[in-house]
C-alpha positions as CSV (number, residue, x, y, z in Angstrom):
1,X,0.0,-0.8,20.1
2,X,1.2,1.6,22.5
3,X,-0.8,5.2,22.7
4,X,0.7,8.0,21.5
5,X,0.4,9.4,18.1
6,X,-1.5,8.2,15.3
7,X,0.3,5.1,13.1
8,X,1.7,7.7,10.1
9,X,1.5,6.7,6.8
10,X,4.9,6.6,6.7
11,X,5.0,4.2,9.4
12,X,2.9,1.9,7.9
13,X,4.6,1.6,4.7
14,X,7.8,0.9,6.2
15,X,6.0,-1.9,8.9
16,X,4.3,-3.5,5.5
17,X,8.0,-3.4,3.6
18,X,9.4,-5.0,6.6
19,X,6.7,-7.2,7.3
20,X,5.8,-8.9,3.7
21,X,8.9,-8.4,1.9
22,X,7.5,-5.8,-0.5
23,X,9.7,-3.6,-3.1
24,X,10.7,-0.1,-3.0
25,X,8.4,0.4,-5.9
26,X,5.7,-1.5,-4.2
27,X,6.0,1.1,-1.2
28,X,5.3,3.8,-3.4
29,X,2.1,2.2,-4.7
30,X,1.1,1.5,-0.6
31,X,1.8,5.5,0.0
32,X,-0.4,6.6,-2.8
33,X,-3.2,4.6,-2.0
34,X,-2.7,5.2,1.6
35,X,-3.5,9.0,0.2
36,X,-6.1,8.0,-1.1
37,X,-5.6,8.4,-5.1
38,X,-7.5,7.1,-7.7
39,X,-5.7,4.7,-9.9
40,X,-5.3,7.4,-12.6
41,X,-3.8,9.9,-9.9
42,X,-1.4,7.3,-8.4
43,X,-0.4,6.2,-11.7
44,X,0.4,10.1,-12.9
45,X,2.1,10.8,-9.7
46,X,4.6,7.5,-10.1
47,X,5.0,8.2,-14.1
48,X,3.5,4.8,-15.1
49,X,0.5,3.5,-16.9
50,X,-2.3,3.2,-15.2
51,X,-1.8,-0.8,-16.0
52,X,1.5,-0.9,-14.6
53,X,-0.3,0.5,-11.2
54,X,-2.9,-2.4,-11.2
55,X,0.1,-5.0,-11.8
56,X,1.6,-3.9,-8.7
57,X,-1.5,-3.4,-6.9
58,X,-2.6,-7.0,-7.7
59,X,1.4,-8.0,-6.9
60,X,1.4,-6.2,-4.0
61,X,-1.8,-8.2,-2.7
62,X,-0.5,-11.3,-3.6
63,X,2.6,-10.6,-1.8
64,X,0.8,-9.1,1.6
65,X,-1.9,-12.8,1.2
66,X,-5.3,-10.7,0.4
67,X,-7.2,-11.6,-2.3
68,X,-8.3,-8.8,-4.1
69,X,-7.3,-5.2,-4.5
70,X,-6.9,-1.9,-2.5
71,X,-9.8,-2.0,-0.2
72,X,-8.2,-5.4,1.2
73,X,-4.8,-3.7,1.1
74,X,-6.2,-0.9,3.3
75,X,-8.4,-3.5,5.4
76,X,-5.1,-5.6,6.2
77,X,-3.0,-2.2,7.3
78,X,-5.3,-0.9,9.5
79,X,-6.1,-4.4,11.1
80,X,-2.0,-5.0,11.7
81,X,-1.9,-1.5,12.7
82,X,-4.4,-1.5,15.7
């Protein structure tokens, strides 16, 4: 990666939509645990249960190849981002 600014949060949400095909609604679930929310947190802020949010955080890991949950999510973004 070139220098310059640090990789935004923003940024990497859009590289991970464009890089494993995730949904809009699987974006939102990246930014808020790029945030660093609890599950409860994340799931007030998006207006869903807090099962829904573990469905699409367990989705969103099988999507992105990780098996597991948001620490793997997390370790896979900052090891494509560097």
């Amino acid at each position: 990666m070139a220098e310059g600014p640090p990789y935004s949060s923003d940024e990497a949400v859009t590289d991970m939509i464009e890089r494993y095909s995730i949904t809009a609604r699987q974006g939102e679930i990246l930014g808020e645990i790029l945030q660093g929310h609890s599950a409860k947190i994340a799931a007030d802020n998006l207006q869903i249960t807090i099962h829904a949010y573990r469905d699409h955080v367990r989705r969103l890991a099988d999507r992105t190849g990780v098996s597991g949950g948001v620490r793997e999510i997390v370790a896979l973004l900052f090891k494509d981002c560097s």
